[in-house]
The first five atom37 places (N, CA, C, CB, O) and aatype in JSON, in Angstrom:
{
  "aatype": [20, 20, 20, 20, 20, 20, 20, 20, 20, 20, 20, 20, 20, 20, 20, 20, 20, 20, 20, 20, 20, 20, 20, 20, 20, 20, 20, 20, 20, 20, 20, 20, 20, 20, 20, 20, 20, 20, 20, 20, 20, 20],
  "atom_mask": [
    [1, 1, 1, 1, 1],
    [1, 1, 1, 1, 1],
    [1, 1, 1, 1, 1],
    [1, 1, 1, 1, 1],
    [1, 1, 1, 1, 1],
    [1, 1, 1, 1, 1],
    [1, 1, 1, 1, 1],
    [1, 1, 1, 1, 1],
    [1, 1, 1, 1, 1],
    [1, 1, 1, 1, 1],
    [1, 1, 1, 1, 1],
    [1, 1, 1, 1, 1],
    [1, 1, 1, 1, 1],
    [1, 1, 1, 1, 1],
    [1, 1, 1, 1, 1],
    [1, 1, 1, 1, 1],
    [1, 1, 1, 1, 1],
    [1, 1, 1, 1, 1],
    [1, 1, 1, 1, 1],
    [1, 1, 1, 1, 1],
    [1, 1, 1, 1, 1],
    [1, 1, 1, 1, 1],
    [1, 1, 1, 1, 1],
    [1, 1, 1, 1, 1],
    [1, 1, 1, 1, 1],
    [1, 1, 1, 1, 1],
    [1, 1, 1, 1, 1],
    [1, 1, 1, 1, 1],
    [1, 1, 1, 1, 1],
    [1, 1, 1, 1, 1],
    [1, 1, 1, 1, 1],
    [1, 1, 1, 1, 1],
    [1, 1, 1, 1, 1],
    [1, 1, 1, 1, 1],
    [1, 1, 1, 1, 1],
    [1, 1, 1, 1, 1],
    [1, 1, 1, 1, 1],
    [1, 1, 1, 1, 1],
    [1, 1, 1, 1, 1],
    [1, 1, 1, 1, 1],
    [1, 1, 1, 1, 1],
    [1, 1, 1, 1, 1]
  ],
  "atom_positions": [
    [[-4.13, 13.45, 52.98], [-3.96, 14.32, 51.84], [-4.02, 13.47, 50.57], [-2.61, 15.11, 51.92], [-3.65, 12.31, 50.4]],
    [[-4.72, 14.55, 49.52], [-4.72, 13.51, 48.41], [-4.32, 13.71, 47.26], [-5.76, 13.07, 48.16], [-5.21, 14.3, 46.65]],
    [[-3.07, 13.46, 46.38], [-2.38, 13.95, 45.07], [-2.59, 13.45, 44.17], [-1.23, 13.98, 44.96], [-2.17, 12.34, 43.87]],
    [[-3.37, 14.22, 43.43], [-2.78, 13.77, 42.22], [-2.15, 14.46, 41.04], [-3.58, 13.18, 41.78], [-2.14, 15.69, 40.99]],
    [[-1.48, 13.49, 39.82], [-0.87, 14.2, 38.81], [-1.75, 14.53, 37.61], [0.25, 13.49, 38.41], [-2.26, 13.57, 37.04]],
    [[-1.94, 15.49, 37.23], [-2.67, 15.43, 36.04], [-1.88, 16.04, 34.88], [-3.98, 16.11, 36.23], [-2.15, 15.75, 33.71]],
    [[-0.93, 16.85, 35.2], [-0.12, 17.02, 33.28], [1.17, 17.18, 33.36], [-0.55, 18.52, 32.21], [1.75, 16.89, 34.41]],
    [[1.8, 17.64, 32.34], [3.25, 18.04, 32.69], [3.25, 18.35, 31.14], [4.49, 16.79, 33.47], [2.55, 17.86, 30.25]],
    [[4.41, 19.44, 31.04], [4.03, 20.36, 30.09], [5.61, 20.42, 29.22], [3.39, 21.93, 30.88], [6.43, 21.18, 29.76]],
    [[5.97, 19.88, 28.29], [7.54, 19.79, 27.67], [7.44, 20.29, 26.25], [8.22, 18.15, 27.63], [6.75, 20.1, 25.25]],
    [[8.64, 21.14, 26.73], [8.87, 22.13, 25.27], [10.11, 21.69, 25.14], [8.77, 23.96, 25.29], [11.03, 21.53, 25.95]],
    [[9.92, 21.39, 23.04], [11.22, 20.79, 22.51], [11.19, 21.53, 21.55], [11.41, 19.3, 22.18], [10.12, 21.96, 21.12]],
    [[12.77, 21.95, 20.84], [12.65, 22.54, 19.79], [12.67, 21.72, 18.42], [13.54, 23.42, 19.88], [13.0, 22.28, 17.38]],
    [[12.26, 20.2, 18.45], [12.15, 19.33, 17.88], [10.76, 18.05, 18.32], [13.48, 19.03, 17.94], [10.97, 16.96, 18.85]],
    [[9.5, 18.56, 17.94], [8.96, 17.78, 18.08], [8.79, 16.59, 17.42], [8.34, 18.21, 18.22], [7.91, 15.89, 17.92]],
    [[9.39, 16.08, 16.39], [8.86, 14.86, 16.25], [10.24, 13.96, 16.91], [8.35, 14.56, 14.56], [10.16, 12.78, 17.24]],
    [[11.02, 14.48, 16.98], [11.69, 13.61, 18.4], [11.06, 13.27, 19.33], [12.6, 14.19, 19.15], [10.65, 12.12, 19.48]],
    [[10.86, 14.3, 20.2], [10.1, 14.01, 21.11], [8.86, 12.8, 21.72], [9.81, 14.88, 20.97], [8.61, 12.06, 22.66]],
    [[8.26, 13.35, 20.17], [6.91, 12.42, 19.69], [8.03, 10.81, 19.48], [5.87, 13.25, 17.65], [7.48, 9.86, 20.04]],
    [[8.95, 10.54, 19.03], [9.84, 9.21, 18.99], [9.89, 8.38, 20.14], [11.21, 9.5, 18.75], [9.65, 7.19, 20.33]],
    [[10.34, 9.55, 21.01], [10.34, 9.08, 22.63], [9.73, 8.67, 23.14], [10.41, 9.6, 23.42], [10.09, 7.82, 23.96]],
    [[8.15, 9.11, 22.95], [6.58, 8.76, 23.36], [6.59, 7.74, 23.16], [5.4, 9.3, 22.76], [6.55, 6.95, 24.1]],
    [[6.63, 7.31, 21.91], [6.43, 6.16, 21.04], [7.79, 4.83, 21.29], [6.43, 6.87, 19.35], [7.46, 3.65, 21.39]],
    [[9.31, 5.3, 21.37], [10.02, 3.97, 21.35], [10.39, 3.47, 22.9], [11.43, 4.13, 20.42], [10.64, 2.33, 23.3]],
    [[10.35, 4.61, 23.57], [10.95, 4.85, 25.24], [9.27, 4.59, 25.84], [11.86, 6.99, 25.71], [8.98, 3.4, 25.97]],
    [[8.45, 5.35, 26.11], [7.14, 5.04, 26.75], [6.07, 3.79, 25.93], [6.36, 6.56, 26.81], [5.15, 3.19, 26.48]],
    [[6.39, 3.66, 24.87], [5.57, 2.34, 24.52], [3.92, 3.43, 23.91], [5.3, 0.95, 26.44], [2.89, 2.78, 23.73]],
    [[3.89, 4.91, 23.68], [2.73, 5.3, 23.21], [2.41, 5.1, 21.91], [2.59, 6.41, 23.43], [3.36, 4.67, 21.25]],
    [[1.34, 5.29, 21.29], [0.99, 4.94, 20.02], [0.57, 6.24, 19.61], [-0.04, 3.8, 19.87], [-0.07, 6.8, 20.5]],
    [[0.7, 6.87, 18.64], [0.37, 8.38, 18.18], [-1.08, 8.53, 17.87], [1.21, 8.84, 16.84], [-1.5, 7.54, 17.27]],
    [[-1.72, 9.19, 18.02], [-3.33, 9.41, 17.82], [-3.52, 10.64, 16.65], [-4.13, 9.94, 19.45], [-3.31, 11.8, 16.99]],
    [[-3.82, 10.4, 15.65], [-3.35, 11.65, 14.76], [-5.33, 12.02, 15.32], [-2.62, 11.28, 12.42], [-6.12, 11.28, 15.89]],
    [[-5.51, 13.65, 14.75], [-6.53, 14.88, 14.59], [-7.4, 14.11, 13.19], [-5.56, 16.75, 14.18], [-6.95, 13.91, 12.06]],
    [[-8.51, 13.87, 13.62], [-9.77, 13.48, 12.83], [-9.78, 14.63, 11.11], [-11.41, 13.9, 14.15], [-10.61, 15.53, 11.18]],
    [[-9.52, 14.62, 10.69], [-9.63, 15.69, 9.23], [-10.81, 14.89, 8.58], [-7.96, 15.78, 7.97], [-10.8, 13.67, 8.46]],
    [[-11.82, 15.71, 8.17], [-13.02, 15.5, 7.87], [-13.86, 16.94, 7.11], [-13.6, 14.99, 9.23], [-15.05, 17.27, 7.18]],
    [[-12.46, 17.72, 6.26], [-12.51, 19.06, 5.71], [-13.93, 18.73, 4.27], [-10.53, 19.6, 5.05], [-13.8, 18.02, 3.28]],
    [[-14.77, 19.28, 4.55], [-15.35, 19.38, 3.4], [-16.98, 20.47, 3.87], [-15.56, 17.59, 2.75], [-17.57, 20.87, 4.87]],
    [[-17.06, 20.52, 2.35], [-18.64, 21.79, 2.73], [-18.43, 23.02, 1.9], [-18.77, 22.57, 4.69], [-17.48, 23.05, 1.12]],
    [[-19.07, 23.81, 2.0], [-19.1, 24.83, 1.27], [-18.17, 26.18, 1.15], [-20.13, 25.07, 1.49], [-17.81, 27.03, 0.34]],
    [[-18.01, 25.73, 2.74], [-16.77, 27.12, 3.53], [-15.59, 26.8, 2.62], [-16.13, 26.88, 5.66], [-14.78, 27.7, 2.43]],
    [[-15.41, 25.74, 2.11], [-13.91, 25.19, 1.35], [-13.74, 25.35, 0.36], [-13.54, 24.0, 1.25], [-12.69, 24.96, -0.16]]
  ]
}
C-alpha cells in the first residue's frame, strides 16, 4: 500500500499568528502574491 500526504487544512481566527508559527516554529519563509495591477481595466 502506498500513502501519501498531500494537505491539511487549519482554520484560525487569527491568521497572522498562525502565519508566525509557519515562520518561527516550522522554519517557513512567507511567499507573498505577485501584484503586477496595471492597464486600462484600472
Amino acid at each position: 500500500m502506498n500513502i501519501k500526504f498531500a494537505h491539511t487544512n487549519i482554520i484560525a481566527n487569527d491568521w497572522e499568528k498562525l502565519a508566525q508559527f509557519y515562520v518561527n516554529v516550522l522554519g517557513y519563509e512567507p511567499v507573498y502574491p505577485e501584484r503586477d495591477l496595471k492597464g486600462e481595466w484600472l
